[in-house]
MARFINU-15835 format. One record per residue: x, y, z of N, C-alpha, C in turn. Coordinates in steps of 0.05 Angstrom, whole numbers, padded with zeros to 5 digits, always signed. Example, Ala and Ser with C-alpha at 12.3 -4.5 7.8 and 13.67 -1.06 7.14 Angstrom:
BEGIN
+00264-00114+00156+00246-00090+00156+00264-00066+00156+00257-00045+00142+00273-00021+00143+00258+00001+00157
***
This chain:
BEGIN
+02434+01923+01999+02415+01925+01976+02388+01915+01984+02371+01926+01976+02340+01921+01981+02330+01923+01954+02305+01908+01947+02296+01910+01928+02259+01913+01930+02249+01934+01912+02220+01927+01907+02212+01922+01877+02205+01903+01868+02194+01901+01839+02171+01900+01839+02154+01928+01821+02128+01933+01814+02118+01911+01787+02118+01900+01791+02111+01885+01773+02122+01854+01760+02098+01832+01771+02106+01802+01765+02087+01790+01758+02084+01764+01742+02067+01753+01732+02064+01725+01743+02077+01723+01769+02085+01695+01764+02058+01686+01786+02032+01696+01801+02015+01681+01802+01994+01656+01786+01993+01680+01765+01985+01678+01739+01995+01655+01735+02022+01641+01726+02036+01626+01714+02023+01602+01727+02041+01599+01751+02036+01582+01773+02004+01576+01775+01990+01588+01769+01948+01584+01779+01951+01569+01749+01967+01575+01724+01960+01557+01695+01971+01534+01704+01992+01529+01721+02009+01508+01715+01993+01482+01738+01978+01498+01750+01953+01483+01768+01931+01470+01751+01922+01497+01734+01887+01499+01722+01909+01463+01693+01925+01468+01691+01933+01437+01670+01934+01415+01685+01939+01418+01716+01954+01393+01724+01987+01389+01727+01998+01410+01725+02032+01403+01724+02035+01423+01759+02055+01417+01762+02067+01426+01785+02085+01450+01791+02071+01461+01811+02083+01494+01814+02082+01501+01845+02096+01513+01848+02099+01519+01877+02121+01546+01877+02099+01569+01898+02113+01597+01885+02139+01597+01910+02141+01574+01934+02163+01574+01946+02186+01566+01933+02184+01542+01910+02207+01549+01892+02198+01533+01873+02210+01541+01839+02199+01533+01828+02223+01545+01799+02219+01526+01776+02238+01528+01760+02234+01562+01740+02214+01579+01753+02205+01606+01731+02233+01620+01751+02218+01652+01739+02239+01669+01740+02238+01676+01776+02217+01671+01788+02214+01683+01811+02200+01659+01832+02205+01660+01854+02200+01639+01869+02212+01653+01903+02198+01638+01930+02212+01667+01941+02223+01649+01967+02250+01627+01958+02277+01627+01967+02294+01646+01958+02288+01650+01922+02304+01662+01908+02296+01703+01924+02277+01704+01926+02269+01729+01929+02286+01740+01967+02279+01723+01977+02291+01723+02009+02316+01725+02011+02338+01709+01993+02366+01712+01993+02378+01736+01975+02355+01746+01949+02370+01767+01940+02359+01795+01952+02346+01783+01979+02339+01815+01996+02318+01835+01987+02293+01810+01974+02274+01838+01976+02260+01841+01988+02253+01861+01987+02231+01882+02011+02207+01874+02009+02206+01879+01980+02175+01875+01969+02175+01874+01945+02159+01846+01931+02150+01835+01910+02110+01846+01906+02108+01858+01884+02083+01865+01868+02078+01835+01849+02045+01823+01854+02045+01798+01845+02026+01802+01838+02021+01805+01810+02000+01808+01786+01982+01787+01788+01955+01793+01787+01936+01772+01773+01924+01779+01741+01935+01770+01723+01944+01775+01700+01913+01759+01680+01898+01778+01679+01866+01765+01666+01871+01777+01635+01881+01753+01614+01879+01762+01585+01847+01757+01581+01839+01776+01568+01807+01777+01564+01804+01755+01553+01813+01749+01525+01801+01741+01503+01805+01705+01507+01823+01706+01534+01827+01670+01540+01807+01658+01559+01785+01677+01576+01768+01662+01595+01743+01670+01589+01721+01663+01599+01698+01659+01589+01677+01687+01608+01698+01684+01635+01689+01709+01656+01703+01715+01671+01718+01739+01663+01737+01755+01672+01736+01764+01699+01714+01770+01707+01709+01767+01740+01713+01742+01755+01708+01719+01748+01701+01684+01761+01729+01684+01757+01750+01688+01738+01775+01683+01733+01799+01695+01753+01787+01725+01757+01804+01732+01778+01800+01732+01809+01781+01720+01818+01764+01705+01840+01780+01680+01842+01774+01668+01817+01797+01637+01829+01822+01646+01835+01836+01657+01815+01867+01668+01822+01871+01671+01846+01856+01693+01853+01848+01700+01889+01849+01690+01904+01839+01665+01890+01829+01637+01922+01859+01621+01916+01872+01620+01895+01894+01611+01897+01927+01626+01910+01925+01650+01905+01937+01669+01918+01936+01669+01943+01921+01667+01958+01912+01666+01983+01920+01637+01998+01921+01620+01984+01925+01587+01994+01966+01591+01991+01967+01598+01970+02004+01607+01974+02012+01621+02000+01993+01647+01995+02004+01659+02026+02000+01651+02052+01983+01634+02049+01980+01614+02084+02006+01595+02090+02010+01581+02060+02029+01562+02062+02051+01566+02068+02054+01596+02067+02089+01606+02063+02089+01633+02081+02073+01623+02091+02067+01650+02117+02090+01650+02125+02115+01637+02136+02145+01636+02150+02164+01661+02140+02150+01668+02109+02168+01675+02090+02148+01712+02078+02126+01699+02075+02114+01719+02056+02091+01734+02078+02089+01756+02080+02071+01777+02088+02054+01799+02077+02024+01797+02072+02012+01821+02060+02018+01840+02068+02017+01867+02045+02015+01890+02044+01980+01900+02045+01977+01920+02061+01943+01927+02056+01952+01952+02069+01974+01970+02073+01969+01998+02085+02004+01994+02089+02007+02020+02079+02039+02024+02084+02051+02018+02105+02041+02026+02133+02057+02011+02155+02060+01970+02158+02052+01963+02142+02060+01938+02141+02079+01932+02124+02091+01950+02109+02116+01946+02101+02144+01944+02126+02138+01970+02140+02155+01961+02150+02150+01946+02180+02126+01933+02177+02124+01916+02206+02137+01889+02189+02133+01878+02165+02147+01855+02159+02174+01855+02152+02186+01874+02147+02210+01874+02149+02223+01865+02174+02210+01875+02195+02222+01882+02226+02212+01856+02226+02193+01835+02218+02192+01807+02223+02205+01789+02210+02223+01793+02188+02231+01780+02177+02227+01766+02147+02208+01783+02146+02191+01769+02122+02190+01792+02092+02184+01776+02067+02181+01795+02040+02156+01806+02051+02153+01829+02037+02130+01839+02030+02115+01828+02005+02091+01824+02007+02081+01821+01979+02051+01840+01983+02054+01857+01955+02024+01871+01941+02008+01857+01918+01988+01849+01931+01974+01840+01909+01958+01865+01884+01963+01852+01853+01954+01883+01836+01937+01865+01812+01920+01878+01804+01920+01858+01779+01917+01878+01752+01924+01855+01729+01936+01869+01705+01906+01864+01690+01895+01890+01679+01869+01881+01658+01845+01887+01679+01844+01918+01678+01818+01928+01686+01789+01917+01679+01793+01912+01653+01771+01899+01650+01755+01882+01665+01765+01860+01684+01756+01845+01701+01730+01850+01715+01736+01883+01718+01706+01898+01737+01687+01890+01724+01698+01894+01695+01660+01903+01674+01648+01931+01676+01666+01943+01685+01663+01976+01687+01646+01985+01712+01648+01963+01733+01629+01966+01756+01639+01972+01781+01648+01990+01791+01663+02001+01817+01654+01985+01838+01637+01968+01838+01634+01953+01863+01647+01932+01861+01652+01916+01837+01671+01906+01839+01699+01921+01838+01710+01943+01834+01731+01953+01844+01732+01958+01866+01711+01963+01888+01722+01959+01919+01727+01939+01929+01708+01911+01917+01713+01886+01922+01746+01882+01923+01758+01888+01896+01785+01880+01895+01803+01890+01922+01790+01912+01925+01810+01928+01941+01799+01905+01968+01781+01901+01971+01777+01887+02002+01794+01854+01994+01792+01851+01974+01816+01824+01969+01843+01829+01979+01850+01859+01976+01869+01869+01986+01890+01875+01964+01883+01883+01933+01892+01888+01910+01890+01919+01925+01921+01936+01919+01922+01961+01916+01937+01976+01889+01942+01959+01863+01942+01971+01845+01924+01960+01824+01923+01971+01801+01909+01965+01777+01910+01973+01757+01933+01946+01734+01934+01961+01710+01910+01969+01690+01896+01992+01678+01871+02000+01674+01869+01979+01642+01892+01972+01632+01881+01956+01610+01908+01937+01597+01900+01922+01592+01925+01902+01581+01910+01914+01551+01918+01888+01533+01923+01897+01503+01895+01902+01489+01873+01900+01499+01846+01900+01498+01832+01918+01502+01813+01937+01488+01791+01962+01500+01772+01942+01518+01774+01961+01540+01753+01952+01563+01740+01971+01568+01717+01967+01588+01706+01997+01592+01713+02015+01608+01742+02021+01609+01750+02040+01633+01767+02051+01607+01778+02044+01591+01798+02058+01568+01810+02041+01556+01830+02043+01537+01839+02027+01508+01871+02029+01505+01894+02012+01494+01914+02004+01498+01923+02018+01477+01952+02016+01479+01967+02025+01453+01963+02013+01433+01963+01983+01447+01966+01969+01411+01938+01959+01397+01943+01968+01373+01913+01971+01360+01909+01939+01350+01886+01925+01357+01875+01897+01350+01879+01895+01323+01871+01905+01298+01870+01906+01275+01899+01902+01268+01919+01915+01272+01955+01923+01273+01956+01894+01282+01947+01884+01306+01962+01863+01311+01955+01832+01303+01926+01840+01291+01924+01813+01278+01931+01814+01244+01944+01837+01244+01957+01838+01211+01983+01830+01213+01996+01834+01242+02022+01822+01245+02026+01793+01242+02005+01782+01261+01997+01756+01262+01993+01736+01238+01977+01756+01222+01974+01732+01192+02005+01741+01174+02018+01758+01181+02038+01770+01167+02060+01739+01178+02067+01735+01202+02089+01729+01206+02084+01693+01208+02048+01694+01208+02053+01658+01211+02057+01654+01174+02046+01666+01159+02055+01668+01132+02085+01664+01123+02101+01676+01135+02131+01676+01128+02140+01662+01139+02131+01638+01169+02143+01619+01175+02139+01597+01164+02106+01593+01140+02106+01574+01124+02123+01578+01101+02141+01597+01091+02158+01591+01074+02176+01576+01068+02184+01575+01059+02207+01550+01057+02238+01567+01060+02245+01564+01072+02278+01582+01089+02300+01589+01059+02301+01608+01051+02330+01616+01031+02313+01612+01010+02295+01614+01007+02282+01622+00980+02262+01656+00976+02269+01663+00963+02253+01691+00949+02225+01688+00963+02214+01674+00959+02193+01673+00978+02189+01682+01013+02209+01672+01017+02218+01672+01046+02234+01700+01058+02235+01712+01035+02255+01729+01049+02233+01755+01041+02214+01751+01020+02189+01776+01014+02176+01767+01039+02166+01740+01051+02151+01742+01076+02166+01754+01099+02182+01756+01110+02207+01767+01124+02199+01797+01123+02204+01806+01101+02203+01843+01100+02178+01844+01099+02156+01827+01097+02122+01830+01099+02121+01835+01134+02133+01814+01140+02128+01806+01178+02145+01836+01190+02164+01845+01177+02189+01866+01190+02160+01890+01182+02155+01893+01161+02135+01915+01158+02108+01919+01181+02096+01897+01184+02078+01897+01183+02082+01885+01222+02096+01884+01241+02115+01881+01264+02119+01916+01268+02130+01937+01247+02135+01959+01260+02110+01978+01257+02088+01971+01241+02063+01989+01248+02058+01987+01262+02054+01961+01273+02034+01951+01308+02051+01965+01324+02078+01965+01328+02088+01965+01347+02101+02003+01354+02096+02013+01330+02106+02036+01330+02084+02059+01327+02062+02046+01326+02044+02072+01322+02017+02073+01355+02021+02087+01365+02016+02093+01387+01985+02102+01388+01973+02096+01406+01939+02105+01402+01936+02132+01413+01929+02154+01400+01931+02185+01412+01909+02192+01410+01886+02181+01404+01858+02185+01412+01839+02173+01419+01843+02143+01430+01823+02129+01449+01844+02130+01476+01833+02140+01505+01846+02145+01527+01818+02132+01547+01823+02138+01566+01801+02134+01578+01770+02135+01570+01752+02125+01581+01724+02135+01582+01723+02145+01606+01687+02157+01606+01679+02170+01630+01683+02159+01652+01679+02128+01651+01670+02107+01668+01699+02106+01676+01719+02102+01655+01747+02103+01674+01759+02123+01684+01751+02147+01681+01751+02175+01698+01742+02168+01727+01713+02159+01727+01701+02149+01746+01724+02125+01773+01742+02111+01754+01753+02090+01770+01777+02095+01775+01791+02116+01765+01813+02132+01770+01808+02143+01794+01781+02156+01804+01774+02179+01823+01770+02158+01847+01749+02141+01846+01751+02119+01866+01774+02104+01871+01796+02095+01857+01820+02084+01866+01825+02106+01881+01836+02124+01874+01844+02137+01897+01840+02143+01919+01805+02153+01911+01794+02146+01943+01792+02124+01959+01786+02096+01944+01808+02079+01970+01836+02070+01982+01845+02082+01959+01875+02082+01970+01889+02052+01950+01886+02058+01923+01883+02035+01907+01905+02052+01878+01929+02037+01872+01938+02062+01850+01938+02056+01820+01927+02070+01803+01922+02066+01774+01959+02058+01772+01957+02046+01744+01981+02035+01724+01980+02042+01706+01987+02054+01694+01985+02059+01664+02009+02052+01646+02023+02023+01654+02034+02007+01629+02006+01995+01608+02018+01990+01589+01994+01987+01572+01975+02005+01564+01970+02026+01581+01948+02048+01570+01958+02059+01541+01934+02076+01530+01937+02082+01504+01965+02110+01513+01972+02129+01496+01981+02149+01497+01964+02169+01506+01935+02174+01499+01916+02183+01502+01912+02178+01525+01904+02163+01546+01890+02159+01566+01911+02158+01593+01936+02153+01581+01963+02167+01606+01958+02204+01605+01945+02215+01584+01939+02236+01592+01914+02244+01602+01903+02234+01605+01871+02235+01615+01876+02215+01642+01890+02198+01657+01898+02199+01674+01922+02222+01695+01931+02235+01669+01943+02260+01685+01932+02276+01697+01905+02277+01673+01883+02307+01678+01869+02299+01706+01867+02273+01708+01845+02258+01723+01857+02252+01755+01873+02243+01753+01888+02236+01781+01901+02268+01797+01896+02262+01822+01906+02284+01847+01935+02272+01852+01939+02242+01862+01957+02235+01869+01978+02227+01850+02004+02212+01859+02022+02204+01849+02007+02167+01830+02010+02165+01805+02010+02140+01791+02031+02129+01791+02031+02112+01768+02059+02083+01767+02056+02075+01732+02077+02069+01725+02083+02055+01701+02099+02040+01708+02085+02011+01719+02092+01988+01725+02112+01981+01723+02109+01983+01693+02128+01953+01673+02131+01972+01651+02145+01996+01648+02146+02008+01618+02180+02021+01615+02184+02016+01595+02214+02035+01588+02217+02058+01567+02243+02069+01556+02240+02092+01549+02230+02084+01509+02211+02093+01507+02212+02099+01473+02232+02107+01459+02246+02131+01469+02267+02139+01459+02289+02119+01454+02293+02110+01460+02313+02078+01460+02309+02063+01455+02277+02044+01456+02271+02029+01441+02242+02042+01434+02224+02042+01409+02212+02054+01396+02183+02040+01403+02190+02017+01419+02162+01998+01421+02137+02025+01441+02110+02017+01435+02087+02035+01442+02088+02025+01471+02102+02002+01477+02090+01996+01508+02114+02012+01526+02125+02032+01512+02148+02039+01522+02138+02074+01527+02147+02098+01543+02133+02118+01554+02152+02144+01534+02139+02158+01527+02152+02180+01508+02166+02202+01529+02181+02211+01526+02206+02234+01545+02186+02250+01560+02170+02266+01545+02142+02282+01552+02129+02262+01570+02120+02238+01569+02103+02226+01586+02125+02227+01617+02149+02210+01608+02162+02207+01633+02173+02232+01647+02171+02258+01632+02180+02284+01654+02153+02291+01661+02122+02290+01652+02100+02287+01666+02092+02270+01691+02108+02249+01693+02104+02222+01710+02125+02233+01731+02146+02246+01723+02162+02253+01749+02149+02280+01768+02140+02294+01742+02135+02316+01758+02109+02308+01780+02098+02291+01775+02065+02282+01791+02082+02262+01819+02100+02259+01810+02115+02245+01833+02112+02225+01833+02104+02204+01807+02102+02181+01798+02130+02162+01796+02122+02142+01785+02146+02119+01785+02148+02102+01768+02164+02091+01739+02171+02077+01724+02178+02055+01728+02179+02024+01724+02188+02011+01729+02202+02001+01695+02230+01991+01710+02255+01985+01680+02237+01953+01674+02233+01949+01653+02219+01922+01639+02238+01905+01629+02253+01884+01636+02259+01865+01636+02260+01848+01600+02240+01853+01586+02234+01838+01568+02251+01850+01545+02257+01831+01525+02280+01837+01515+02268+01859+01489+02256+01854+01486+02239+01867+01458+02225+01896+01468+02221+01902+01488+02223+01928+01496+02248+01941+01507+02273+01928+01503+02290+01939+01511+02303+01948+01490+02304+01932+01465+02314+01941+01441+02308+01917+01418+02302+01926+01398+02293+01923+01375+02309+01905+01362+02300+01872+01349+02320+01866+01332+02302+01858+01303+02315+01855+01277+02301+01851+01250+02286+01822+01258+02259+01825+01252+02242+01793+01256+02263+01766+01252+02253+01749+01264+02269+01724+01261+02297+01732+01271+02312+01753+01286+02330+01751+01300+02331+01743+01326+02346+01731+01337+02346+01721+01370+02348+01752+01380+02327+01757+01401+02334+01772+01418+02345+01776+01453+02363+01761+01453+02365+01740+01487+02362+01768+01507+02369+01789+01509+02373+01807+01528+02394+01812+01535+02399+01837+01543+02427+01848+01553+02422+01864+01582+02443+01869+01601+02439+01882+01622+02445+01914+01610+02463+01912+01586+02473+01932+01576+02442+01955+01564+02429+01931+01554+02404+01953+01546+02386+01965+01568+02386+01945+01600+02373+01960+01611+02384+01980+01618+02420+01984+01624+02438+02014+01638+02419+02036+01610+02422+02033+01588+02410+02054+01572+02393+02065+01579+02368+02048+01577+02343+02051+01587+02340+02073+01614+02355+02053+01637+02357+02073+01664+02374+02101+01658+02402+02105+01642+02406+02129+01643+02390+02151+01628+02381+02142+01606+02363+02161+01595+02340+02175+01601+02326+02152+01625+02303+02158+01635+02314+02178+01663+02332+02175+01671+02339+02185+01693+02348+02217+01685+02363+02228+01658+02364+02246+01656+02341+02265+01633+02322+02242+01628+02292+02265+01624+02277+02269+01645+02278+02249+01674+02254+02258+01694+02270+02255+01711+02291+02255+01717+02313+02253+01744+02308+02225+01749+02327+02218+01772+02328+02199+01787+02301+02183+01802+02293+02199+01808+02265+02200+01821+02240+02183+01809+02244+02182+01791+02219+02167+01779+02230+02138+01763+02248+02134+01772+02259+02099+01763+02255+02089+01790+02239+02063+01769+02243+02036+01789+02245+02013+01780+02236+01985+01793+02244+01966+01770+02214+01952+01774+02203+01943+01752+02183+01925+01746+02187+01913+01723+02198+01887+01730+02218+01868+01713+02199+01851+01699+02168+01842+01698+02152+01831+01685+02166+01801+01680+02179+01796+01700+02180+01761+01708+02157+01748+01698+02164+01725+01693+02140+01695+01694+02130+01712+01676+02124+01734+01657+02104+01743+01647+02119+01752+01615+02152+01747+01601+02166+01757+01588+02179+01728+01586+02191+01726+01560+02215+01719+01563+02239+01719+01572+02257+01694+01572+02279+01699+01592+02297+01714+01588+02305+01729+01602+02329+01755+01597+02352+01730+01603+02368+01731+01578+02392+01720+01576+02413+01733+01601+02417+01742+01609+02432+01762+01631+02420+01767+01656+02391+01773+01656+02375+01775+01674+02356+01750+01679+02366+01732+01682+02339+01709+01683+02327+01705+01707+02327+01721+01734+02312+01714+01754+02312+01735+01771+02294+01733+01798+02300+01750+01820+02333+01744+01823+02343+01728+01817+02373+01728+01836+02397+01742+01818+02387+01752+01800+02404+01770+01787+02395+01801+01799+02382+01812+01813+02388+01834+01818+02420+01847+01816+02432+01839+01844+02460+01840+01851+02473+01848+01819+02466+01834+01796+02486+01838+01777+02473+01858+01756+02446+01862+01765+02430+01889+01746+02448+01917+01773+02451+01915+01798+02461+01934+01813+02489+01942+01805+02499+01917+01804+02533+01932+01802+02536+01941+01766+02524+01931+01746+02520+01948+01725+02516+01977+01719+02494+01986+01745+02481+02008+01739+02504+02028+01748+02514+02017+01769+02542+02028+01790+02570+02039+01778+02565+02009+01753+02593+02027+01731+02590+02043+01721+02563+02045+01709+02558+02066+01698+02551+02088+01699+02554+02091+01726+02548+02116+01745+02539+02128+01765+02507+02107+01773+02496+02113+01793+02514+02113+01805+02502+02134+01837+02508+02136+01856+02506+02102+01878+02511+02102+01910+02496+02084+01914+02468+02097+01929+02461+02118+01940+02441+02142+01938+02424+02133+01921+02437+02141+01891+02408+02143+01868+02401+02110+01866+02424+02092+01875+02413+02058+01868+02393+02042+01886+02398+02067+01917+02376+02054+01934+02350+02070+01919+02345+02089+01915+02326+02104+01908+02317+02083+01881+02330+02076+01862+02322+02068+01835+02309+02036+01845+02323+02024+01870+02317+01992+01872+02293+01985+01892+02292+02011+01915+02267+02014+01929+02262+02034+01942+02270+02052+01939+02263+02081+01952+02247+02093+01942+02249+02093+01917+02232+02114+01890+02206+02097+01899+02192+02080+01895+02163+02060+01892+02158+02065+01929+02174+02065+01945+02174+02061+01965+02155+02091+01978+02171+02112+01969+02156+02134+01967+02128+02145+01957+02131+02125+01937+02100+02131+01921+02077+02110+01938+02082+02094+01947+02076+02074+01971+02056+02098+01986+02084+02103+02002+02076+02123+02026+02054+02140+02020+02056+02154+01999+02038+02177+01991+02009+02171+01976+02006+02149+01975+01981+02129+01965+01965+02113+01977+01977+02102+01993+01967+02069+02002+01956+02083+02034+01933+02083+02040+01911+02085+02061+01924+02065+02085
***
């Protein structure tokens, strides 16, 4: 078994658990990912997000510049272990040395400021993907979930936690927060997609050899990255709508478009995009909801366009899945249920591995 996961948060984590003063170290460390854990469950290659929420730093550019400088001080340290990616044949020169692969990507286009010089910059940092927008309009294009929706959720549900528990009160704030939890999360943005300017950064990633993401994009602007892109894209970190109804999740139509472009899905880890529970229910995670997830997606776009981007350090803990060292037991799951072991190398690193090849300069 080999593994590649498109998608992790845990720089991010580790640079917070610095920027406080507490102690982190990505050689091992009590989160979901750390890379003893990554070396013994055999992966190939780990994708390591620099994860810029707009609305928490003051300059979204200076912010992912430090990350950088801290990302970079990890990979010196653990050079024994960890090796950059910057051009597909170094995948497999670190293998043949012994070492993970790691791609540096970052989440929240915004960072540029809509300025392609800083998008080559990134790429000379040696970032070759880029999710075009976390939950925020930036100037490249706009997210599923609508700001307005989600700060109605927000006054909705801190409201019903000041109630007082088993009283009438408590249980009208409850169906307020359940109401007002499935607009945000169920109504999809189908007419803010890209701008010009992110047309513009779509065309330049490619020409350096840099690959759009479109987890998080609106509905709208995964199709205006269809119209817009030559090559094969990625959906990082997204699962099927059909199964679970959440917007950060890809509609049947999007994912037989994403196969046909020769794109790649990654299965999301987090329990609340895997399936749905009534507010105020525990939702710990099941391995069972990801087999769904993977067979469904597998028979709207084939085999071919699953992969895994588990959104570690960046989700809650999957009760069942809580780390890189559960692969092994997300594999022999998928196995009962059918996969081949063919379609499980393809689904764990073949499929991303491919889109690799056909992208990366």
């Amino acid at each position: 078994m080999k593994v590649i996961d498109m998608h992790c948060d845990t720089i991010g984590e580790l640079f917070r658990l610095r920027e406080e003063g507490r102690p982190g170290s990505l050689r091992e460390n009590a989160g979901h990912i750390d890379l003893l854990r990554l070396r013994k469950s055999r992966y190939l290659l780990q994708n390591f997000a620099m994860f810029i929420p707009l609305n928490q730093c003051r300059d979204p550019w200076e912010q992912v510049c430090a990350m950088y400088g801290y990302y970079r001080e990890e990979l010196e340290r653990n050079r024994d272990i960890l090796a950059p990616v910057y051009g597909f044949g170094d995948i497999a020169r670190n293998e043949a040395a012994g070492k993970v692969s790691c791609l540096l990507t970052v989440e929240e286009g915004g960072v540029c400021k809509g300025e392609t010089k800083k998008l080559r910059e990134l790429y000379r940092m040696g970032v070759r993907m880029l999710t075009l927008t976390w939950n925020f309009d930036n100037e490249i294009g706009h997210p599923n979930f609508d700001r307005r929706l989600r700060e109605k959720l927000t006054g909705a549900v801190e409201e019903w936690r000041g109630c007082s528990p088993d009283t009438l009160e408590w249980e009208q704030g409850r169906q307020a927060a359940q109401t007002a939890r499935d607009a945000c999360m169920h109504t999809p943005n189908v007419t803010g997609g890209l701008t010009e300017r992110g047309r513009e950064f779509v065309e330049e990633m490619e020409r350096l050899g840099m690959i759009p993401d479109v987890s998080h994009l609106s509905d709208a602007g995964f199709m205006d990255v269809l119209e817009t892109a030559r090559k094969p894209f990625v959906a990082s970190h997204s699962n099927a709508r059909a199964v679970c109804p959440n917007v950060r999740n890809l509609t049947d139509d999007m994912i037989r478009r994403l196969s046909e472009r020769g794109g790649v899905m990654g299965l999301n880890f987090c329990p609340d995009f895997l399936e749905e529970r009534p507010v105020g229910e525990e939702n710990p995670g099941t391995v069972a909801a990801v087999v769904r997830h993977a067979k469904h997606i597998a028979n709207i776009g084939g085999t071919e366009v699953l992969g895994l981007g588990s959104d570690f350090d960046g989700i809650p803990t999957h009760r069942e899945l809580p780390g890189a060292q559960s692969m092994e037991r997300l594999w022999e799951a998928l196995h009962a249920a059918g996969f081949s072991q063919d379609q499980l190398d393809k689904i764990f690193y073949g499929n991303v591995l491919r889109v690799y090849r056909d992208t990366l300069e």
